[in-house]
C-alpha positions as CSV (number, residue, x, y, z in Angstrom):
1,X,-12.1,-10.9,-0.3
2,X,-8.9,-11.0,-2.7
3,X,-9.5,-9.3,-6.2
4,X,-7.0,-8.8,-8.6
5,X,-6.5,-5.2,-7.5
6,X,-5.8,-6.6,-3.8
7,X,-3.0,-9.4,-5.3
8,X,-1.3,-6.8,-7.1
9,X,-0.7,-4.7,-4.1
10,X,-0.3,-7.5,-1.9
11,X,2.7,-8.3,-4.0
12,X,3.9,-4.9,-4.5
13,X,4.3,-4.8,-0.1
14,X,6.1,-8.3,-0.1
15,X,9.5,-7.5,-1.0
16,X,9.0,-4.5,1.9
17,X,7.6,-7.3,4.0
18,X,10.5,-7.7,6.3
19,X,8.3,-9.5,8.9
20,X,6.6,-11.7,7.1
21,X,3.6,-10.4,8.1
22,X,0.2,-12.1,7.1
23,X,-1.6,-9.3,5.0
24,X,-5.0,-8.0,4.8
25,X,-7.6,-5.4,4.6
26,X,-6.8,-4.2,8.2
27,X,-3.0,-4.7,8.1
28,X,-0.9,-1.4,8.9
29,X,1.9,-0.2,7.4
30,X,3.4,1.6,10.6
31,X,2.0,-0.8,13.3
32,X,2.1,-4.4,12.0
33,X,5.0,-3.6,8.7
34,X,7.0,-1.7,11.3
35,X,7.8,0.5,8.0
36,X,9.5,3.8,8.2
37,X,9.1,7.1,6.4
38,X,11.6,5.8,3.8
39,X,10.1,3.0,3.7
40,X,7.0,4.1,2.8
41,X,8.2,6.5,0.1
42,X,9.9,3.7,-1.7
43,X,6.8,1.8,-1.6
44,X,4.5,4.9,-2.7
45,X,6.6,5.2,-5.7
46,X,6.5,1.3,-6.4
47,X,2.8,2.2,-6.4
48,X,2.3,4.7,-8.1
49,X,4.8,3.4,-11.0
50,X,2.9,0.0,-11.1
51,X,-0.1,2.1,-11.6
52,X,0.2,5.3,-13.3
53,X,-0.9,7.3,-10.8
54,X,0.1,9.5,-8.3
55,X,-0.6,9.5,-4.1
56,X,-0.5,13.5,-2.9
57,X,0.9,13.6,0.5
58,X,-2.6,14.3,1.8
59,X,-3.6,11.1,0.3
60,X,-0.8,9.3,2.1
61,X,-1.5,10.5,4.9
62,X,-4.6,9.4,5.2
63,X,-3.7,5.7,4.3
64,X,-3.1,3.6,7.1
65,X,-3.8,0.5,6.2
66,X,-3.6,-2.1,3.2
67,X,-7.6,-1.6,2.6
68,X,-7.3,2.0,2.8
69,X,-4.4,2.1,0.2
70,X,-6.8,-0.4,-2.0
71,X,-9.5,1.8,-1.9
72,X,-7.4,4.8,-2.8
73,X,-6.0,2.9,-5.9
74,X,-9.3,2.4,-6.8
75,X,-10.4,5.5,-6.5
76,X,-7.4,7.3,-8.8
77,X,-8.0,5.0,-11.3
78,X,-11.5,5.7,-12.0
């Protein structure tokens, strides 16, 4: 299912989309993006800038996937 919070995100990965790669709940950022540590620090910051919050490195960690990070997101803005 797609919500708003889902779109924004979705669009946040795209321009670190490199692939091309068809997104989703169960898409992973090391596996299916191919995305390196830098990678993923840009796009954590891109994150938490778009959303006022901020990821600890425990958080990140623990987000593996494109539902995970949505979840996340959810969860620091409540």
């Amino acid at each position: 299912m797609s919500t708003p919070l889902n779109q924004k995100i979705y669009d946040l990965i795209e321009p670190f989309n490199k692939k091309g790669v068809e997104l989703g709940d169960n898409t992973s950022f090391a596996g299916d993006l191919e995305w390196d540590s830098l990678t993923v620090m840009d796009f954590v910051a891109e994150v938490e800038d778009s959303f006022d919050i901020i990821i600890t490195m425990n958080m990140q960690a623990e987000i593996e996937t494109v539902g995970q990070l949505v979840a996340a997101v959810e969860k620091l803005q409540a």
